[in-house]
Structure formats: C-alpha cells, structure tokens
Jmol script that loads the backbone (N, CA, C; Angstrom):
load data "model"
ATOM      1  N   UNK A   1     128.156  -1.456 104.266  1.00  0.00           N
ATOM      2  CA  UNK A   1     129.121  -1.035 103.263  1.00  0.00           C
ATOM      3  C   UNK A   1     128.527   0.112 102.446  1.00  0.00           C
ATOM      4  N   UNK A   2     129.400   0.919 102.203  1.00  0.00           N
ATOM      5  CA  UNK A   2     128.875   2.297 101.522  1.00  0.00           C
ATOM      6  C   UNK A   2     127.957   1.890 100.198  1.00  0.00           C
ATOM      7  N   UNK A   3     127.075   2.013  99.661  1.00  0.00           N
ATOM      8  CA  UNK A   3     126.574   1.797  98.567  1.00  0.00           C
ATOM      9  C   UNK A   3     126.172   3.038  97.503  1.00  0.00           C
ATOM     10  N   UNK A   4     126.215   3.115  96.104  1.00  0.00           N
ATOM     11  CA  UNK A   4     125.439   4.158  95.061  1.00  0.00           C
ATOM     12  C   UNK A   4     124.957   3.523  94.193  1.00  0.00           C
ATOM     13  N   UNK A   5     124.268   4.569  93.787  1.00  0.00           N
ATOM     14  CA  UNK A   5     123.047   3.406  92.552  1.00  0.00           C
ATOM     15  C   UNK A   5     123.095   5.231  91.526  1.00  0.00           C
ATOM     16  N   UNK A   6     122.706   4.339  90.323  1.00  0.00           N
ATOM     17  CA  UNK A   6     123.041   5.473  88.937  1.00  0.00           C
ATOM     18  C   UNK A   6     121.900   5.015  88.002  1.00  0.00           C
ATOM     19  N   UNK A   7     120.639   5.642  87.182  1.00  0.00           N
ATOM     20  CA  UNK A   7     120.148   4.907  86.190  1.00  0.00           C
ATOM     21  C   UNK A   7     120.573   5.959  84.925  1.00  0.00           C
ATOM     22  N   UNK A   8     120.978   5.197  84.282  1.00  0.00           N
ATOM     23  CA  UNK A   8     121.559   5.782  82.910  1.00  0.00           C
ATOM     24  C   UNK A   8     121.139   6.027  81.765  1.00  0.00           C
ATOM     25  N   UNK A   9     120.127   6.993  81.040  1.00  0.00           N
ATOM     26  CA  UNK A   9     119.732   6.401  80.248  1.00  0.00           C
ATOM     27  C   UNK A   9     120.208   6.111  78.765  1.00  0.00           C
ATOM     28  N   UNK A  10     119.766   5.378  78.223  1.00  0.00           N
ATOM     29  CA  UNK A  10     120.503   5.043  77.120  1.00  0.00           C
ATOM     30  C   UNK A  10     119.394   4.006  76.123  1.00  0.00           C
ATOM     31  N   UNK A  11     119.927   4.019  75.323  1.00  0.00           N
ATOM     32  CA  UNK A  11     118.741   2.468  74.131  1.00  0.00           C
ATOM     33  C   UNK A  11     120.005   1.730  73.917  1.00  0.00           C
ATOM     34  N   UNK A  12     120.694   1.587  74.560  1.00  0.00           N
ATOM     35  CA  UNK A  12     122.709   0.792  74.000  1.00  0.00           C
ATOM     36  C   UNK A  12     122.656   0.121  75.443  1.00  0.00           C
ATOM     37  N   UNK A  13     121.926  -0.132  76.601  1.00  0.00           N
ATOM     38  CA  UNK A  13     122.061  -0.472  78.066  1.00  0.00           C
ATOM     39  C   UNK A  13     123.057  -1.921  78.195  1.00  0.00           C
ATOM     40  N   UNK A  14     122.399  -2.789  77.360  1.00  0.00           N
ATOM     41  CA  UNK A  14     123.058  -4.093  77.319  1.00  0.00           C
ATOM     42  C   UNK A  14     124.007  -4.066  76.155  1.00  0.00           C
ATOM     43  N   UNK A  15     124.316  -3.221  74.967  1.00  0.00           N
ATOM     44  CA  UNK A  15     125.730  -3.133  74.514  1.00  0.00           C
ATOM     45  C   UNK A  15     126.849  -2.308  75.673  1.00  0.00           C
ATOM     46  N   UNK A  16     126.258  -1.701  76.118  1.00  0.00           N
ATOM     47  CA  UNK A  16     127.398  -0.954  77.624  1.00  0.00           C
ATOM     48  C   UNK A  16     127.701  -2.208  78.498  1.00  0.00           C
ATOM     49  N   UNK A  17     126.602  -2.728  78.976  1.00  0.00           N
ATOM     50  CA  UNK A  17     126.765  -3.963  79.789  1.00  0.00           C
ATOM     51  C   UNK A  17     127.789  -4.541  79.719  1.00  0.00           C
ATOM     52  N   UNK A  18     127.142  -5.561  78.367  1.00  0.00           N
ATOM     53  CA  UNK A  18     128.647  -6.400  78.186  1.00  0.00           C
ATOM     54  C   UNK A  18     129.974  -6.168  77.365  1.00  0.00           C
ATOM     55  N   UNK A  19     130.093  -4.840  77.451  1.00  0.00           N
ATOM     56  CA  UNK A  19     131.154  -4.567  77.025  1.00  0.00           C
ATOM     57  C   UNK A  19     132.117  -4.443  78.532  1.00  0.00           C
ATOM     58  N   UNK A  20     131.303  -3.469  79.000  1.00  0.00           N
ATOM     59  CA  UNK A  20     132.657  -3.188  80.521  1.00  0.00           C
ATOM     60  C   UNK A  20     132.534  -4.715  80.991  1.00  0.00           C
ATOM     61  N   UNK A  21     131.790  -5.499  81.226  1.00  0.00           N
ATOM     62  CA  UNK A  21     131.570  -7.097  81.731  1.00  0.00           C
ATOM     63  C   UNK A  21     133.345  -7.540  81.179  1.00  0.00           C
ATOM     64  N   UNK A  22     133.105  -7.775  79.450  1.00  0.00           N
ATOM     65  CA  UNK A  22     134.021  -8.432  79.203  1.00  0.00           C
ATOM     66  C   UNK A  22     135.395  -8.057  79.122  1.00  0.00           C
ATOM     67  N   UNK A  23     135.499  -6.518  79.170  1.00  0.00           N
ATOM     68  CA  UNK A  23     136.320  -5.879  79.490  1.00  0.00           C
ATOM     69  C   UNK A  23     137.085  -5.750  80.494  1.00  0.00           C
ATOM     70  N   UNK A  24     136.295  -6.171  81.384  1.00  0.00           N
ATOM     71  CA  UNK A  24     137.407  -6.465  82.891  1.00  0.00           C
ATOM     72  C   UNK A  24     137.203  -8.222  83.046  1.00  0.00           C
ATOM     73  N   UNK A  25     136.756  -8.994  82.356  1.00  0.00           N
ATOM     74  CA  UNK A  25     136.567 -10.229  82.939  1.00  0.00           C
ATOM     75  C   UNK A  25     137.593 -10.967  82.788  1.00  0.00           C
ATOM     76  N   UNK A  26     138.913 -10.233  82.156  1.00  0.00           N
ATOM     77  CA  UNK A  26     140.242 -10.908  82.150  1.00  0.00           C
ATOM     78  C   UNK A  26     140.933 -10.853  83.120  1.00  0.00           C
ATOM     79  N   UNK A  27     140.654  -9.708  84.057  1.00  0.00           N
ATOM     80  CA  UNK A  27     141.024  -9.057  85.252  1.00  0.00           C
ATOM     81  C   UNK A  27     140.367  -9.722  86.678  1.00  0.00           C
ATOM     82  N   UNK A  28     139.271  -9.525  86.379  1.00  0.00           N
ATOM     83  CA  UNK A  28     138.315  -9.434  87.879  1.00  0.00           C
ATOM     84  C   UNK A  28     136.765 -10.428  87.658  1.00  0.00           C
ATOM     85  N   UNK A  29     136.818 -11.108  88.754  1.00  0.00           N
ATOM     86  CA  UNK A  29     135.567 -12.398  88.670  1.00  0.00           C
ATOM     87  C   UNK A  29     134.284 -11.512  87.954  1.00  0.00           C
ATOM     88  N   UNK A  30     134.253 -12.120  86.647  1.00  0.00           N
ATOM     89  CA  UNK A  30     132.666 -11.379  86.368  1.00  0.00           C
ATOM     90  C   UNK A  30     131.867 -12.383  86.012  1.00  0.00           C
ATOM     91  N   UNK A  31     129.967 -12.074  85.986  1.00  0.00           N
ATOM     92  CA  UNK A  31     129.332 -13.144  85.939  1.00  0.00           C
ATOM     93  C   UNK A  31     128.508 -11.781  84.624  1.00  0.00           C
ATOM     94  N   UNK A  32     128.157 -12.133  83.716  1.00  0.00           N
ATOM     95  CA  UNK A  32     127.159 -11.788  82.899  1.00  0.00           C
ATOM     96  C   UNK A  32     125.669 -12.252  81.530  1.00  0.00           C
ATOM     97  N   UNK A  33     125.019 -12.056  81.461  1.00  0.00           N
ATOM     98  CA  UNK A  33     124.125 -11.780  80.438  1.00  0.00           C
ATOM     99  C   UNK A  33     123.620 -10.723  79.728  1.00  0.00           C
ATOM    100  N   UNK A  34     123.123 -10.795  78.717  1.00  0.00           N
ATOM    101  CA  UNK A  34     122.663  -9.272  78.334  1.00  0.00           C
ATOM    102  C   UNK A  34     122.163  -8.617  79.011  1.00  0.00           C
ATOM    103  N   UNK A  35     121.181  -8.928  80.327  1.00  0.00           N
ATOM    104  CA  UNK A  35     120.454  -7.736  80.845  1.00  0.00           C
ATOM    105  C   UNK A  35     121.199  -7.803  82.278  1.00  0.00           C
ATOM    106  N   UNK A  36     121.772  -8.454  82.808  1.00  0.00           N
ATOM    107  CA  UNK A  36     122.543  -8.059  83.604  1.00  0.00           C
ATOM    108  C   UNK A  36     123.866  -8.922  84.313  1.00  0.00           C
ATOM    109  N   UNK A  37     124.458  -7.908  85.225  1.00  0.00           N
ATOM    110  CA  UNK A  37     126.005  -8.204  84.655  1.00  0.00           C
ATOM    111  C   UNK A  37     126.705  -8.252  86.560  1.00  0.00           C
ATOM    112  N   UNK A  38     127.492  -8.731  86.924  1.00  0.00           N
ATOM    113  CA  UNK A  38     128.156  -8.799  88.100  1.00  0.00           C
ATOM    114  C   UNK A  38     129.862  -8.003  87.913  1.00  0.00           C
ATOM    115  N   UNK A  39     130.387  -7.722  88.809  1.00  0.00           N
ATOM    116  CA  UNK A  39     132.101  -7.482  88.517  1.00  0.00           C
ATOM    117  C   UNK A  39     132.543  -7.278  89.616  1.00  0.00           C
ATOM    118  N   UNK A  40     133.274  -7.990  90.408  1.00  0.00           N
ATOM    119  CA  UNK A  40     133.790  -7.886  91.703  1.00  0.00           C
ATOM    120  C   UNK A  40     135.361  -7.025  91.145  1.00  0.00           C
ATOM    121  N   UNK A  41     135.279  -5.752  91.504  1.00  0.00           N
ATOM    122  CA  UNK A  41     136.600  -5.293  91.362  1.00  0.00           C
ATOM    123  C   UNK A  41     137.501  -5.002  92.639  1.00  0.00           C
ATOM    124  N   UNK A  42     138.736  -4.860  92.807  1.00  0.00           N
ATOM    125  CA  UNK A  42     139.383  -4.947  93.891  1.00  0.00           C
ATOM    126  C   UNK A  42     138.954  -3.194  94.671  1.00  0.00           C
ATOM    127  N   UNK A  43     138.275  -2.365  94.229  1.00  0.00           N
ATOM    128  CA  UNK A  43     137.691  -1.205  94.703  1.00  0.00           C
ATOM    129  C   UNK A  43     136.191  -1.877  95.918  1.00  0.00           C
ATOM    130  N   UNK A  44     135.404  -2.580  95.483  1.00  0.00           N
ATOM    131  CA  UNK A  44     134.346  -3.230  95.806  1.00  0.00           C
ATOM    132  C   UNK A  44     133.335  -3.860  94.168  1.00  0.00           C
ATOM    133  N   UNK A  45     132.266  -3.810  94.856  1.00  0.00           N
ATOM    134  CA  UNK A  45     131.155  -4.880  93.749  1.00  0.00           C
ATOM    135  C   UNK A  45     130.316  -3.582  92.532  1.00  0.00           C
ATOM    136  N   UNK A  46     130.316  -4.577  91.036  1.00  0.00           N
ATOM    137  CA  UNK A  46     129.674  -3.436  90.636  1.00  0.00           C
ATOM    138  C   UNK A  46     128.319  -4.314  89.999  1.00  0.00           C
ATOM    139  N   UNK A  47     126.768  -3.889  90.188  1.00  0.00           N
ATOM    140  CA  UNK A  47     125.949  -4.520  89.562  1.00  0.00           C
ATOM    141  C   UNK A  47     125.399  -4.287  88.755  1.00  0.00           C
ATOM    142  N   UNK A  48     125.298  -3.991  87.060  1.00  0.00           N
ATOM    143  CA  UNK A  48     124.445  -3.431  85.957  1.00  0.00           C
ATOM    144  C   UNK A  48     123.485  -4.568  85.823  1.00  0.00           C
ATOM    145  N   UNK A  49     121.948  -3.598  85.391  1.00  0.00           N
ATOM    146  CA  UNK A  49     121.234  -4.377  84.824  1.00  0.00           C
ATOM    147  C   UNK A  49     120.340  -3.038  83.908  1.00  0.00           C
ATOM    148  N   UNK A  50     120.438  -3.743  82.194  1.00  0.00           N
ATOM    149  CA  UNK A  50     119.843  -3.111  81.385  1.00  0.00           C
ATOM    150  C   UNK A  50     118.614  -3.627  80.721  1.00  0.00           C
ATOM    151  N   UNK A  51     117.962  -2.540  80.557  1.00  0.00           N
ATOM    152  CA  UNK A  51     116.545  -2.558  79.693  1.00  0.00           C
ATOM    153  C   UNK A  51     116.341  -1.469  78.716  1.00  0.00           C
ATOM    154  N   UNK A  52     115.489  -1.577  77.988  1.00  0.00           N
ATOM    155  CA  UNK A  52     115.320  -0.673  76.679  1.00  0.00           C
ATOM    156  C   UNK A  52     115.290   0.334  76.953  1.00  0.00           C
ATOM    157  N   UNK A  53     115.288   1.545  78.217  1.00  0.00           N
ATOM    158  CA  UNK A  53     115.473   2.418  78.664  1.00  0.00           C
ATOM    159  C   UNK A  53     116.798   3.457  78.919  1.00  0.00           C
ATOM    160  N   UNK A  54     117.310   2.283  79.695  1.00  0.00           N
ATOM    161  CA  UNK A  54     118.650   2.712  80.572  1.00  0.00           C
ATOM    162  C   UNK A  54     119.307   1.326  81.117  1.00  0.00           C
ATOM    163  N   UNK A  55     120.514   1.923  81.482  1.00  0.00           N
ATOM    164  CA  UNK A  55     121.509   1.197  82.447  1.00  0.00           C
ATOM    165  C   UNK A  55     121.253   1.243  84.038  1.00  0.00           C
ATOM    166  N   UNK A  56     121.720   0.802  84.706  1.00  0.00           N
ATOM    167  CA  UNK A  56     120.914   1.035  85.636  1.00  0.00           C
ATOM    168  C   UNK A  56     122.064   0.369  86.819  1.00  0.00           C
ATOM    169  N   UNK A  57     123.127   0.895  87.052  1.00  0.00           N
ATOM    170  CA  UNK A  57     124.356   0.640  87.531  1.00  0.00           C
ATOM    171  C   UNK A  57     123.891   1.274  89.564  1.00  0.00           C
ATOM    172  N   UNK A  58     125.023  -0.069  90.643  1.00  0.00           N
ATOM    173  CA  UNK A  58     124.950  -0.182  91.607  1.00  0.00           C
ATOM    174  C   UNK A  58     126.512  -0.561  92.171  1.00  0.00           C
ATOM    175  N   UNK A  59     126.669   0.066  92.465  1.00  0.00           N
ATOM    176  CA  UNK A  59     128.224  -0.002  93.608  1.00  0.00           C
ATOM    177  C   UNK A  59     128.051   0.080  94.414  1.00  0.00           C
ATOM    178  N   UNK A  60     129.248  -0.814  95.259  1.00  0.00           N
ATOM    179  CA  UNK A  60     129.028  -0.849  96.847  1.00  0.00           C
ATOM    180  C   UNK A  60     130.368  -1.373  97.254  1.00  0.00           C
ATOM    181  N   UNK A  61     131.185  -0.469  97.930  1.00  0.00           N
ATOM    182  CA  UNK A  61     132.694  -0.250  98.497  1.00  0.00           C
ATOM    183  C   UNK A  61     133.020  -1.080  99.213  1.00  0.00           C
ATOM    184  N   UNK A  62     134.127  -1.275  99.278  1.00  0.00           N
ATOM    185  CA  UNK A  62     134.577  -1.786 101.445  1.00  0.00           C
ATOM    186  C   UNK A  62     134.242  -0.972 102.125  1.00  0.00           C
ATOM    187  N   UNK A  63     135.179   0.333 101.679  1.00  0.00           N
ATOM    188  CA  UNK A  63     135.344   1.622 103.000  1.00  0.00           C
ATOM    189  C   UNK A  63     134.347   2.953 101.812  1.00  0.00           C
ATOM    190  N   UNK A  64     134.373   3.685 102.801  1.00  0.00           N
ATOM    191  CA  UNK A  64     133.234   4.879 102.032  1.00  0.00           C
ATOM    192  C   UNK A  64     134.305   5.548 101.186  1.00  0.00           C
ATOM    193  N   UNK A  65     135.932   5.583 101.430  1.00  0.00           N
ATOM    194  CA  UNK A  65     136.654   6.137 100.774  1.00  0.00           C
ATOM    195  C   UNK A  65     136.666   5.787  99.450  1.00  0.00           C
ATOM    196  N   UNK A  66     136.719   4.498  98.681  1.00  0.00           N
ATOM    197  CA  UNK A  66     136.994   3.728  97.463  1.00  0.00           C
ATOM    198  C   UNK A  66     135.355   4.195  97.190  1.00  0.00           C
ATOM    199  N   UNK A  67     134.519   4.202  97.500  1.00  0.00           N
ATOM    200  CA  UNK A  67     133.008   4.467  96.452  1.00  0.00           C
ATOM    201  C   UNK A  67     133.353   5.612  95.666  1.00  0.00           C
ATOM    202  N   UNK A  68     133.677   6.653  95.727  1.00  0.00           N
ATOM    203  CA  UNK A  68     133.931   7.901  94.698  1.00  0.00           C
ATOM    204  C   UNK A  68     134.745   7.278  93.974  1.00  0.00           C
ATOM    205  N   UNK A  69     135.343   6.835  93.838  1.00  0.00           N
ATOM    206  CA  UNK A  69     136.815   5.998  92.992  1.00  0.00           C
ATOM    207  C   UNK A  69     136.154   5.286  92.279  1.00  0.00           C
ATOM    208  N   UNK A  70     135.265   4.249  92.914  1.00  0.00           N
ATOM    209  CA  UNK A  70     134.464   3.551  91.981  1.00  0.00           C
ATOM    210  C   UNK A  70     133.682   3.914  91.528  1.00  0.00           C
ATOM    211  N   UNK A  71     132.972   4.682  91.898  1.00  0.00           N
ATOM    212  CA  UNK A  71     131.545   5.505  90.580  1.00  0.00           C
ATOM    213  C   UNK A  71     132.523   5.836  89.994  1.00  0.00           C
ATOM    214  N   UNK A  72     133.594   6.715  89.983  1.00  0.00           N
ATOM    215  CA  UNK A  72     134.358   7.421  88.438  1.00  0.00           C
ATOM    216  C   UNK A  72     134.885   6.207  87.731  1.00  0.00           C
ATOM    217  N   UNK A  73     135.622   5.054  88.449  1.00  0.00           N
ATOM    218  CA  UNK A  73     136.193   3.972  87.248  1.00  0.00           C
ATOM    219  C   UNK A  73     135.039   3.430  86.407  1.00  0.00           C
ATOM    220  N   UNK A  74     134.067   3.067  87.025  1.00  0.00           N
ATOM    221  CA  UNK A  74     133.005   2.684  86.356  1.00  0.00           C
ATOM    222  C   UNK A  74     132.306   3.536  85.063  1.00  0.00           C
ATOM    223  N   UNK A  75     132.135   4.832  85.803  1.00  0.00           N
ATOM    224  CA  UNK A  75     131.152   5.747  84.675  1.00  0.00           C
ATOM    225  C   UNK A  75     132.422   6.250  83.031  1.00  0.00           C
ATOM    226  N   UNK A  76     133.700   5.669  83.567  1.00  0.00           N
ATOM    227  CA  UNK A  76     134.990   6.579  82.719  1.00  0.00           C
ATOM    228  C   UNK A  76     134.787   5.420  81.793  1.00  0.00           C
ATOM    229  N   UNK A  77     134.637   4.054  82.029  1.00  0.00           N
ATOM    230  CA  UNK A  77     135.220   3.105  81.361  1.00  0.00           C
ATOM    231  C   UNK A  77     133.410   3.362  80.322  1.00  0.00           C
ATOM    232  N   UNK A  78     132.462   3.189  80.988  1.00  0.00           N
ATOM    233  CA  UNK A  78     131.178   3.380  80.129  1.00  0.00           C
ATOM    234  C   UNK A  78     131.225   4.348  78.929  1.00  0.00           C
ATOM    235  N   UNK A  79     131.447   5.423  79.465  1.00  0.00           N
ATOM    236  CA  UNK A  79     131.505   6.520  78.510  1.00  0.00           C
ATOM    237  C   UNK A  79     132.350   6.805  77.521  1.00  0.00           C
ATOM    238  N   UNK A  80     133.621   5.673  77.954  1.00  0.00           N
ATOM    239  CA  UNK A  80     134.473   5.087  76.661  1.00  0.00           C
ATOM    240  C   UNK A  80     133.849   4.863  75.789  1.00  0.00           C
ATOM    241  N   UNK A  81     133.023   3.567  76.106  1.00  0.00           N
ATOM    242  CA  UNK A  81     132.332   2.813  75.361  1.00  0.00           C
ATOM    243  C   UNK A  81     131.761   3.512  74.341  1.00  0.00           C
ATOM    244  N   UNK A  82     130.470   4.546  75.074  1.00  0.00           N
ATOM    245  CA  UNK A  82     129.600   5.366  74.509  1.00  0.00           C
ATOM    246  C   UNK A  82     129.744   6.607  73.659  1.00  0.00           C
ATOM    247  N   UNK A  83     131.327   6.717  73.168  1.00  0.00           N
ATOM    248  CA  UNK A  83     131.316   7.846  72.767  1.00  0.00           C
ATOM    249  C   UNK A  83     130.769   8.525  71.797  1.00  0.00           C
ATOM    250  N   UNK A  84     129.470   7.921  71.134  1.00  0.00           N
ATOM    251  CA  UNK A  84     128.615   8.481  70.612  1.00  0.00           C
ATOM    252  C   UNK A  84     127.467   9.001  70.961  1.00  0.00           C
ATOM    253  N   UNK A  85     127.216   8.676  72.474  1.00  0.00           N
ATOM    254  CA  UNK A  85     125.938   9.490  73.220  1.00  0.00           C
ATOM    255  C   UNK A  85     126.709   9.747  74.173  1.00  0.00           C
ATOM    256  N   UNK A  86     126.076  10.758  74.151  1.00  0.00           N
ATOM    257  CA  UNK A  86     126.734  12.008  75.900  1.00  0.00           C
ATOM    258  C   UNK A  86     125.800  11.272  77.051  1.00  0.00           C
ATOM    259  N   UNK A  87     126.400  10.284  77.976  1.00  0.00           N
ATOM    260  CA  UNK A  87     125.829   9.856  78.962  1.00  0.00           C
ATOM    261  C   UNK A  87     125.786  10.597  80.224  1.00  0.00           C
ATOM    262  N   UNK A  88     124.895  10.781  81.325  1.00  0.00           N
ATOM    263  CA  UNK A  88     124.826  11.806  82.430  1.00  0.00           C
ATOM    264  C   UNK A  88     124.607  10.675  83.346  1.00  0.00           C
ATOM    265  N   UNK A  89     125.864  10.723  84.585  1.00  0.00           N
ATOM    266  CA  UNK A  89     125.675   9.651  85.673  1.00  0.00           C
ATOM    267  C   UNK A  89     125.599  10.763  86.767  1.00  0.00           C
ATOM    268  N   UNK A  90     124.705  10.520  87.511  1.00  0.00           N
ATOM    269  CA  UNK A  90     124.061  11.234  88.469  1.00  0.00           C
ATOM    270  C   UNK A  90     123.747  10.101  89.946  1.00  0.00           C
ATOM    271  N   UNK A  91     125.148   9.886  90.022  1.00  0.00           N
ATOM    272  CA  UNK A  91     125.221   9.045  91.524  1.00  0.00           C
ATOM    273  C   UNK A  91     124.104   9.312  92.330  1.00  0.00           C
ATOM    274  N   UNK A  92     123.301   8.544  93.190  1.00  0.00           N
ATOM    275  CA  UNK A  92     122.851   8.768  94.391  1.00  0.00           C
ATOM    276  C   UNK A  92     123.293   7.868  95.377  1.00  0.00           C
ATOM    277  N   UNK A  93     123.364   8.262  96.734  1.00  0.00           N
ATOM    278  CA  UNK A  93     124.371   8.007  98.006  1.00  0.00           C
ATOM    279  C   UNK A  93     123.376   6.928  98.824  1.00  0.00           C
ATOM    280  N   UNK A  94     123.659   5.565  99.030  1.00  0.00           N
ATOM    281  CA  UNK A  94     122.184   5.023  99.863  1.00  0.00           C
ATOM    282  C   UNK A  94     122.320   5.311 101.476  1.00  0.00           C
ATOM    283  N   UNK A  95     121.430   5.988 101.827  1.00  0.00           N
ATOM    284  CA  UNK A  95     121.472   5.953 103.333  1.00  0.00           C
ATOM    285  C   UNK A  95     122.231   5.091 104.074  1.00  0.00           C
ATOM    286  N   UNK A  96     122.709   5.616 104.885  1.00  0.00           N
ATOM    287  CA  UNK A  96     123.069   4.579 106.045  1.00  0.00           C
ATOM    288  C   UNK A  96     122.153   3.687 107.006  1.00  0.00           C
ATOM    289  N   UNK A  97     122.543   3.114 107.158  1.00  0.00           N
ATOM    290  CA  UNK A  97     121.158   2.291 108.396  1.00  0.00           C
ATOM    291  C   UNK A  97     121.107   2.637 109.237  1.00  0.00           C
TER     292      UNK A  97
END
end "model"
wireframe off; spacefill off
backbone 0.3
color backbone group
C-alpha cells in the first residue's frame, strides 16, 4: 500500500495530536494518547506520534491515487489547528518493495 511519512516540527506536537484525533473521532475509528494517535479514515490510515520536537505524521492509502488527498486532508486540518506557527510538511514517498 502506498505509504508517506512527514516530521513536523513544532513544541505544540501533542496539542496538534489530539486535537485532529478528537476531531475526527466522531467520524472515523480513532485510538489516542498524548504522544501518539491512530485514525482510520475512509482515504486510508493516519499515524501521529509527538515529542518535544515535532510531529511526526505517517499515511498509508489503499490505492496510490487517495495518498496525495490524504497528505493534503491531513496537513489542512493541522495547520488549522496551528494557526499561530507556520508549519512546513514536506511529504516523503516510501519506496516500493
């Protein structure tokens, strides 16, 4: 399954966390804690885990088509959040096998 991984940085990692967490958990099966967070969305899976650094966000599609869809729903809904720091998501693509 197509996969991307993003580290974000930020000192807010686990206020981002569980905000998008609880934010869709009315919607879509989520499992969370402060440092890290699950969200099965109907795009595919999203996995955050934060530390005093950064965010540190992982998607992974059905089809390779929905992964661009999902890095942007994901990084749009964060940067909601954040609109007091200018966050920079800088997808990387995981190899294929």
């Amino acid at each position: 399954m197509p996969t991307s991984h993003v580290d974000v940085a930020t000192g807010h990692a686990s206020r981002y966390l569980q905000q998008l967490c609880k934010h869709w958990a009315h919607k879509f099966p989520v499992e969370f804690d402060p440092n890290h967070g699950t969200i099965d969305l109907t795009l595919g899976c999203t996995v955050l885990d934060a530390d005093a650094a950064a965010l540190h966000i992982a998607v992974t599609a059905e089809e390779a088509g929905s992964l661009e869809r999902l890095e942007t729903v994901v990084a749009d809904h964060i940067k909601r959040f954040a609109f007091r720091e200018e966050l920079t998501f800088d997808w990387k693509r995981a190899s294929a096998a």
